[in-house]
C-alpha positions as CSV (number, residue, x, y, z in Angstrom):
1,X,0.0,0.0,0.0
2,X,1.2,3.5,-0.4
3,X,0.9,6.5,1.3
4,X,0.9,10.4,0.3
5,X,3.4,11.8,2.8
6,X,3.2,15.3,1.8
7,X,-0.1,15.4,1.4
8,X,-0.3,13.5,5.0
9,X,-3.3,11.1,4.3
10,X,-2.8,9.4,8.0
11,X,-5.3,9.5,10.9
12,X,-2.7,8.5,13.1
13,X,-0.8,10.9,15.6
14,X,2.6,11.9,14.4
15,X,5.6,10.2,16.5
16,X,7.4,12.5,18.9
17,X,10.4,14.0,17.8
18,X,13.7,14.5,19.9
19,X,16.0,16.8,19.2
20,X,19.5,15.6,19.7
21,X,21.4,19.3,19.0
22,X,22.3,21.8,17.1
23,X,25.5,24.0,15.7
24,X,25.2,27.1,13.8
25,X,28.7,28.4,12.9
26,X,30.4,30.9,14.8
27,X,27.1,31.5,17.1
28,X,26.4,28.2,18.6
29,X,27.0,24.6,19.4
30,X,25.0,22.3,21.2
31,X,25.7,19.0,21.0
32,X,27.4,16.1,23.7
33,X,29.3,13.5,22.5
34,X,26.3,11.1,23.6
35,X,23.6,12.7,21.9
36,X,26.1,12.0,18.4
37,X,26.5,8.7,19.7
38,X,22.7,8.1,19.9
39,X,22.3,9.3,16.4
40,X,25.0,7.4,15.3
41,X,23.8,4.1,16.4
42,X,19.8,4.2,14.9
43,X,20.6,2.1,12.1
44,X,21.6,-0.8,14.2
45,X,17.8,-1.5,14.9
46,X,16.3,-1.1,11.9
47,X,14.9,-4.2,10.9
48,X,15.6,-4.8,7.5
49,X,19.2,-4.4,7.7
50,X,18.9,-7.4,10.4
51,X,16.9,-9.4,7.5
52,X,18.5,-12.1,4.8
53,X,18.2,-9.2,1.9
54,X,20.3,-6.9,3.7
55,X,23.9,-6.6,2.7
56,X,24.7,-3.5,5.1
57,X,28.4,-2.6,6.6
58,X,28.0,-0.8,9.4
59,X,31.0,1.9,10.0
60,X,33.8,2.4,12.5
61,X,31.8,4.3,15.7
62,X,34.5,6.3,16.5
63,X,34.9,7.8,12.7
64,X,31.3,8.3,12.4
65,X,31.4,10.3,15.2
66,X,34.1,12.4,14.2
67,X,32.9,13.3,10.8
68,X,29.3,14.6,12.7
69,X,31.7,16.1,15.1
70,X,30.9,20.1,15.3
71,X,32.4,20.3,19.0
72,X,35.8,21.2,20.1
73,X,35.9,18.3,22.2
74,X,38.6,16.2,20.4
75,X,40.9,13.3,21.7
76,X,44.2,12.8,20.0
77,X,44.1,9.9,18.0
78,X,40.7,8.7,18.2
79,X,38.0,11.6,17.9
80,X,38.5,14.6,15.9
81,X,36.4,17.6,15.1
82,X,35.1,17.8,10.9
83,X,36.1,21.5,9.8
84,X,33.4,21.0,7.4
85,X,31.3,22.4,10.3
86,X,33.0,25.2,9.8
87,X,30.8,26.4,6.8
88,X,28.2,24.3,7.8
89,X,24.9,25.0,10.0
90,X,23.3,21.3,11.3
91,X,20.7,19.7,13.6
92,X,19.9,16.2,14.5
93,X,17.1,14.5,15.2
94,X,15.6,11.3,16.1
95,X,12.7,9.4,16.4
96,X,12.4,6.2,19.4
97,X,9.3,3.6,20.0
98,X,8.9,2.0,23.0
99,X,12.3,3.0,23.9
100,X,13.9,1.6,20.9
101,X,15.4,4.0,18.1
102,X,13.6,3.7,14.8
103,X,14.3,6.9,12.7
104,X,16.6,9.7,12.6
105,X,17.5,12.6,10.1
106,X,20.0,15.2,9.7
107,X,19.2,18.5,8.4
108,X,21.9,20.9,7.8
109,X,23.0,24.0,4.9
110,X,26.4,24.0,4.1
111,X,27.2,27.8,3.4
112,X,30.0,26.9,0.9
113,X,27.8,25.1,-1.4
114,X,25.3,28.0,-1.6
115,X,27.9,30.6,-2.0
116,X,29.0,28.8,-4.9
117,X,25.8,27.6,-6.3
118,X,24.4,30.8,-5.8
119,X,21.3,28.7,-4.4
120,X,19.9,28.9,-0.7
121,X,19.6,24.6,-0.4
122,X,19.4,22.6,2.8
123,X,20.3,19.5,2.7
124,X,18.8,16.3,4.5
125,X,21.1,13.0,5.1
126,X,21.5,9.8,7.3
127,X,18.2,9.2,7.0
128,X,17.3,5.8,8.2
129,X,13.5,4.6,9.4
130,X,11.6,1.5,10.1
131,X,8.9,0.7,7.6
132,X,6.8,2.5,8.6
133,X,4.9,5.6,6.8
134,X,4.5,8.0,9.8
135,X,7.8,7.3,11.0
136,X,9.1,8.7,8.4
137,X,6.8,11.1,7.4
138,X,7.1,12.7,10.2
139,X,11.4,12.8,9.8
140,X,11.3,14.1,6.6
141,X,8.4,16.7,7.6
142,X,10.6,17.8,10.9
143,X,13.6,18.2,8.6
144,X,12.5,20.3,5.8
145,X,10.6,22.7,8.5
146,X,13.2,23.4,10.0
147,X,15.3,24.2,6.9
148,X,12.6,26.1,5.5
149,X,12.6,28.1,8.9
150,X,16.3,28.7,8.1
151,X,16.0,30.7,4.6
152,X,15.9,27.8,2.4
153,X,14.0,27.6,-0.8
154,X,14.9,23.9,-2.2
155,X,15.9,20.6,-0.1
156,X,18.3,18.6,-1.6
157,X,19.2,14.5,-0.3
158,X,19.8,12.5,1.1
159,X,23.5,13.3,1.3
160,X,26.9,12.9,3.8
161,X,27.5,15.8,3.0
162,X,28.0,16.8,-0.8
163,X,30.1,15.2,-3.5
164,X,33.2,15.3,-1.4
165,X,31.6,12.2,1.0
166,X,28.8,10.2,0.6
167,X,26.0,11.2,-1.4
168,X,22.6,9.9,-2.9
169,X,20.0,7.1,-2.1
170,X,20.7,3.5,-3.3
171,X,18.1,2.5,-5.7
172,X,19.6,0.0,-7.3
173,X,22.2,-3.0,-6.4
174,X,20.5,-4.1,-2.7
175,X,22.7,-7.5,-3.7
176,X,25.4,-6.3,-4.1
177,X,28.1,-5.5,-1.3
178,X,29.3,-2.0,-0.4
179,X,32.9,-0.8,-1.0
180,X,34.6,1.9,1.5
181,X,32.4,5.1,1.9
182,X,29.3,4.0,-0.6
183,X,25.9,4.4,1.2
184,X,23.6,1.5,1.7
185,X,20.0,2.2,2.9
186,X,16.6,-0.1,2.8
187,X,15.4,0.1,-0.2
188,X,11.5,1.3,1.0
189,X,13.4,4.6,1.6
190,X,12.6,5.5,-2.4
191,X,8.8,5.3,-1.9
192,X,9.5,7.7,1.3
193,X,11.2,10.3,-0.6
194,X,9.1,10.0,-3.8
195,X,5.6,9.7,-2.1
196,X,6.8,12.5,-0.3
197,X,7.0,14.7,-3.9
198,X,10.8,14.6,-4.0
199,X,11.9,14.2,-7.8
200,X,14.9,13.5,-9.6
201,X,18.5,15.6,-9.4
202,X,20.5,13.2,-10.8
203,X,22.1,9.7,-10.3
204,X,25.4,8.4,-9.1
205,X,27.0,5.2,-10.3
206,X,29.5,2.5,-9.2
207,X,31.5,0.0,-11.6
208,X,32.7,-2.6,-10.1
209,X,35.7,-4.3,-12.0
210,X,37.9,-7.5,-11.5
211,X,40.9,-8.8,-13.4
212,X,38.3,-11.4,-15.6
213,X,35.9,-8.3,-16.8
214,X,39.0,-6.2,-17.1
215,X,41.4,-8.7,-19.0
216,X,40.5,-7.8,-22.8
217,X,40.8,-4.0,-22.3
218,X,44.2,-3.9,-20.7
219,X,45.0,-6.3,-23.3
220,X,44.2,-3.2,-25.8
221,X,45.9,-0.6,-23.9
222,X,49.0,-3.0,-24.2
223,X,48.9,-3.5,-27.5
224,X,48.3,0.1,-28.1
225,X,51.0,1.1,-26.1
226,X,52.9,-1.4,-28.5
227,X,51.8,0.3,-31.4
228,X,52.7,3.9,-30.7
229,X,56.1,3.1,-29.7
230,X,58.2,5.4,-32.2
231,X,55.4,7.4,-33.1
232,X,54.4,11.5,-32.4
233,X,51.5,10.3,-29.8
234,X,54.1,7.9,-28.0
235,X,56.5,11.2,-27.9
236,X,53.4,13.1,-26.4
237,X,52.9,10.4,-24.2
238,X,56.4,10.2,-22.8
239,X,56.1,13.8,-21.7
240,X,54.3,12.4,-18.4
241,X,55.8,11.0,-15.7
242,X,53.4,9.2,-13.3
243,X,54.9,8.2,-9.9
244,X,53.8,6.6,-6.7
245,X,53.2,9.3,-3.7
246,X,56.2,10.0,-1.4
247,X,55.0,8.8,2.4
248,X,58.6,10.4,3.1
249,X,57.0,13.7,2.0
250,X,53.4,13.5,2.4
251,X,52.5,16.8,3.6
252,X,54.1,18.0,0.7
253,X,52.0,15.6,-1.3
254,X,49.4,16.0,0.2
255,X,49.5,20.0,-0.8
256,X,50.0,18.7,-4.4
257,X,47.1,16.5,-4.5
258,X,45.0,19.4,-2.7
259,X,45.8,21.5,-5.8
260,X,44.8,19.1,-8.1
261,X,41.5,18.5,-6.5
262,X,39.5,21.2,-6.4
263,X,40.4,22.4,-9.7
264,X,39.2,19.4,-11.4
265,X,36.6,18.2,-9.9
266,X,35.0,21.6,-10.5
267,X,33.7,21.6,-13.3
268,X,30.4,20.8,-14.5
269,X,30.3,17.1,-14.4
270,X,30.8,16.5,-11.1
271,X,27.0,17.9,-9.7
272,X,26.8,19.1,-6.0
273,X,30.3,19.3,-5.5
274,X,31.8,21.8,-3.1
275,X,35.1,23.2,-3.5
276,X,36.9,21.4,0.2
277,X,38.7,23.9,2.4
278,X,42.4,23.3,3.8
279,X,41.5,22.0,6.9
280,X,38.6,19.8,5.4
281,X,41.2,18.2,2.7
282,X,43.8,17.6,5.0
283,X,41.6,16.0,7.8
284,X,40.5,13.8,5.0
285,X,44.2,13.0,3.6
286,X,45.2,12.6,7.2
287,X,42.4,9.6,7.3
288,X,43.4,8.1,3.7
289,X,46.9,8.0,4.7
290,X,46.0,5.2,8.2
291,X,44.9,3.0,5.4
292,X,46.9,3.9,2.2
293,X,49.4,1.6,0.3
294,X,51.5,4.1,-1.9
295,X,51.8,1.2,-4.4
296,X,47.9,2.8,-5.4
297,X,48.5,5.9,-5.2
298,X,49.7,7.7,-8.4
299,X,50.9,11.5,-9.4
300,X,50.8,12.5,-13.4
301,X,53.4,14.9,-13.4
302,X,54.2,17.0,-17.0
303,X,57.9,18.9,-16.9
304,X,57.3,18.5,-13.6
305,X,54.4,20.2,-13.0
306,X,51.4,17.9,-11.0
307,X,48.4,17.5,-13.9
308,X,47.0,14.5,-12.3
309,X,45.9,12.1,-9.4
310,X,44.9,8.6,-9.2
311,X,44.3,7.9,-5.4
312,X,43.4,4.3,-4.3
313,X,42.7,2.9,-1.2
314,X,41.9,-1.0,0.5
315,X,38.2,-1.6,0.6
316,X,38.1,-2.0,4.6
317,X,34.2,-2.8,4.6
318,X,35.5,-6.8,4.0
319,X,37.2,-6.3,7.2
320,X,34.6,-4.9,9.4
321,X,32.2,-7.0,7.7
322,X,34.0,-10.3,9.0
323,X,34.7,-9.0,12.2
324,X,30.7,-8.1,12.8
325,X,30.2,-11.4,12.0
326,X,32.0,-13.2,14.2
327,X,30.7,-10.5,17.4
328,X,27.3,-10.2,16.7
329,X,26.5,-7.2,19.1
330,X,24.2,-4.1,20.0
331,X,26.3,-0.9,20.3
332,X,25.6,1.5,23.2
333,X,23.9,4.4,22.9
334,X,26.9,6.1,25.2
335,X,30.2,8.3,23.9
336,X,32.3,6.1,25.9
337,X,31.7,2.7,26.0
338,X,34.2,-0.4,26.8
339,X,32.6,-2.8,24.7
340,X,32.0,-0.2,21.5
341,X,35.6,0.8,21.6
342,X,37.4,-2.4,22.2
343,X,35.0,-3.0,18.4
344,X,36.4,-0.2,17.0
345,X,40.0,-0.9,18.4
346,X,40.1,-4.5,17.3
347,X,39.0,-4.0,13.6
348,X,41.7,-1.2,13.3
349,X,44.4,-3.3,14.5
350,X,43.2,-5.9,12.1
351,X,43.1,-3.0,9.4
352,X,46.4,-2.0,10.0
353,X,47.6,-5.6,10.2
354,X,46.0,-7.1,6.6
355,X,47.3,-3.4,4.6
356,X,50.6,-3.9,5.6
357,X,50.5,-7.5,5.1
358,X,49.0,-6.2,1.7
359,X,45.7,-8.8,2.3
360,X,43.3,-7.0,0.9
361,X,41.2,-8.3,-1.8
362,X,39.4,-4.8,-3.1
363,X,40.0,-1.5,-3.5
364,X,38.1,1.8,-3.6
365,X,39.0,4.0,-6.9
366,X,38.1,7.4,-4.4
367,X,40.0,9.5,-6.4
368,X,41.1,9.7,-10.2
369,X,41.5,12.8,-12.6
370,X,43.7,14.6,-15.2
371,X,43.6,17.6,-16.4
372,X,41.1,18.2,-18.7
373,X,43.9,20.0,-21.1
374,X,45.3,16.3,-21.7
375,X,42.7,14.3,-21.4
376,X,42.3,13.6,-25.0
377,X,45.8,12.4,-25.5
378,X,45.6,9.0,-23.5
379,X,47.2,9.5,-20.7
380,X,43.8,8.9,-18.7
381,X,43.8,5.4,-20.1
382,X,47.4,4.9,-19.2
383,X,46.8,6.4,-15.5
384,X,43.8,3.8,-15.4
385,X,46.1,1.1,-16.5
386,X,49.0,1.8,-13.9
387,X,46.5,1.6,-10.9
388,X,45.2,-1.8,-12.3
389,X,48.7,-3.4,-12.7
390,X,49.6,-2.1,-9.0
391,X,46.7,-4.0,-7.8
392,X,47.0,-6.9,-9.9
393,X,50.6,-7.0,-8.6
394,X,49.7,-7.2,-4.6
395,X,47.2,-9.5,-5.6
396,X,43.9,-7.3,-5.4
397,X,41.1,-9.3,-7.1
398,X,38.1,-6.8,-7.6
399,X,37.7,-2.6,-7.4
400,X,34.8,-0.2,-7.0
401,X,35.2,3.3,-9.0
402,X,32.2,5.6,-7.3
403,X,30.0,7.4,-6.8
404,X,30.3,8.8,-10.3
405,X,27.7,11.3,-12.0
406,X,25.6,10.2,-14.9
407,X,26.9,13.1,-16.3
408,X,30.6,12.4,-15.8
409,X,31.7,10.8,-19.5
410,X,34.7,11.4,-19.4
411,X,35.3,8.6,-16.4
412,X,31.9,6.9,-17.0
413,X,33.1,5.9,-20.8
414,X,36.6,4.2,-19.7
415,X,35.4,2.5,-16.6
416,X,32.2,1.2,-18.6
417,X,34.8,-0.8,-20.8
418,X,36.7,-2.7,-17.8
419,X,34.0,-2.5,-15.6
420,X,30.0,-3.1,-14.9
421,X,27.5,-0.4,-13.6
422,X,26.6,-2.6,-9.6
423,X,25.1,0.3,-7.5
424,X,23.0,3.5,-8.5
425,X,22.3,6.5,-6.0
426,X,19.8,9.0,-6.6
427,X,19.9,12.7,-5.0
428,X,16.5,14.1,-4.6
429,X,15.6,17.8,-5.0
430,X,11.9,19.4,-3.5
431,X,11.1,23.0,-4.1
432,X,9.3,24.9,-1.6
């Protein structure tokens, strides 16, 4: 049966709401390290996820409650605050039955983005609920009014927290496993958003590769390579030098990559993305770098001068995925808790163990651009085919390049030919 959310055909009373904080840059922040905790955790008792069809990962605690961090309350090491909350105004909030979480929603407006957009959007994200209309009727509802309150004119979502993280709503791929930092949700979340009268932005992609699918076309970039060996293009070619990062120097590389990033990534076919400041760049390179092997991370370099990245890391999901199986457990809905951080602790130290063992069989493709001044002349296809020798060579068996925009040909068209489409995400846009 479906219901018309926005049009709110329910008798029924709508579930209470509770609001677990707000921070509005450079005015105020309230928010404990519980009440992110709490939100954190909803997921874990949504039913479906708990059901045979469900092929949800659920994250590291302690990182998920850094990157909804807006507090100075930091602890070296293990909890850090996410300077995209900087720019960025957010609330929580969360729905419980009987004492037992069963929705929650985060509404927030990331200033940047508007600035540069020239828009006044609020975004929702995280949103998770129990099938059950009202539930999240009344999430959705709770959400938007509060951004409309704030001076927006058009929601935007779901999102975590723009094209930099982790953005859309799976629609399509519930069978399929999720790599590193790709949303999963239920998928009854569509008919929520839709029967709500949220339509169509546009759709993210991820193709998922192995050495079997990819075989024939690194076959052809051989023999092409082969057959422009003495030739002008081969000459134009040889121009590039593409390297493995420096660990030795990584702040340095780090500020090399930064410069690379935002430039490329935008331009117009990469939608919702939002240039990343310093400190949001280098708290994210800082958090690459735990988990990096430099054998997959590449610089294209032309007379020396950085033109373009290629930035893979292990697919850590297969770790906490067998570790969740083996310890079957609730978390607590408390910051500090024994039993929730000896998780976290134990999955890291097997993280830290299996990369530098190099066992690890899939990688995330996070990161992977040129230029777009030599994009025509190959060197894209010989960037691809340097990260997909590296992994052959430390036995890596399969890869995920995502979230990519259906509007992104120019990595869409190359990945399509070593690779199949396995999960789409759709971002949702309602006027008001």
């Amino acid at each position: 049966m479906c219901f018309d959310l926005r049009n709110g055909m329910h008798k029924q009373p709508m579930p209470i709401i509770k609001d677990l904080g707000e921070h509005i840059p450079g005015i105020k922040t309230r928010f404990s390290l519980n009440e992110i905790k709490e939100f954190v955790i909803v997921p874990y008792f949504i039913d479906w996820y708990k059901s045979r069809h469900s092929n949800k990962i659920f994250p590291i605690y302690l990182q998920e409650v850094s990157d909804l961090n807006p507090t100075n309350k930091q602890i070296p090491g293990i909890l850090t605050k996410n300077p995209f909350f900087d720019h960025t105004q957010i609330k929580l909030f969360k729905i419980d039955s009987n004492n037992i979480p069963s929705g929650r929603i985060m509404a927030f407006i990331d200033f940047n983005y508007n600035k540069t957009h020239k828009q006044k959007v609020g975004w929702l994200g995280l949103f998770e609920s129990v099938e059950d209309p009202y539930v999240a009727e009344a999430l959705l509802e709770t959400g938007i009014n509060y951004l409309q309150k704030n001076g927006c004119t058009k929601i935007m979502g779901p999102a975590k927290f723009n094209a930099n993280g982790e953005i859309g709503l799976l629609i399509d791929g519930f069978g399929k496993k999720t790599y590193f930092m790709e949303p999963y949700n239920a998928p009854y979340y569509r008919e929520f958003f839709e029967n709500y009268g949220f339509k169509k932005e546009n759709d993210w992609f991820s193709v998922n590769t192995d050495t079997l699918i990819s075989s024939n076309y690194m076959n052809k970039i051989e023999n092409l390579m082969e057959k422009i060996n003495g030739t002008v293009r081969n000459e134009r070619l040889n121009g590039f030098n593409i390297r493995n990062i420096n660990f030795k120097k990584i702040k340095n590389e780090i500020k090399i990559i930064k410069n690379l990033y935002n430039p490329i990534w935008s331009k117009g076919n990469h939608p919702q993305f939002t240039e990343m400041t310093d400190e949001e760049f280098n708290i994210m390179a800082l958090g690459i770098k735990t988990i990096a092997l430099k054998e997959l991370i590449f610089i294209v370099e032309k007379n020396k001068i950085p033109v373009g990245i290629s930035v893979s890391i292990p697919n850590i999901n297969e770790i906490i995925e067998g570790y969740d199986n083996r310890n079957k457990q609730l978390p607590s809905k408390y910051f500090f808790s024994v039993k929730d951080l000896r998780r976290d602790i134990d999955i890291f130290s097997e993280i830290k163990r299996r990369v530098k063992m190099k066992k690890i069989d899939g990688i995330r493709i996070l990161i992977l651009g040129v230029d777009e001044k030599y994009r025509k002349i190959g060197i894209d296809s010989k960037l691809y085919y340097k990260t997909a020798q590296a992994a052959k060579a430390i036995g890596i068996k399969h890869a995920s390049g995502s979230q990519l925009a259906d509007i992104n040909f120019d990595i869409l068209n190359p990945l399509f030919k070593i690779g199949r489409i396995s999960m789409t995400w759709r971002v949702y846009g309602l006027s008001l």
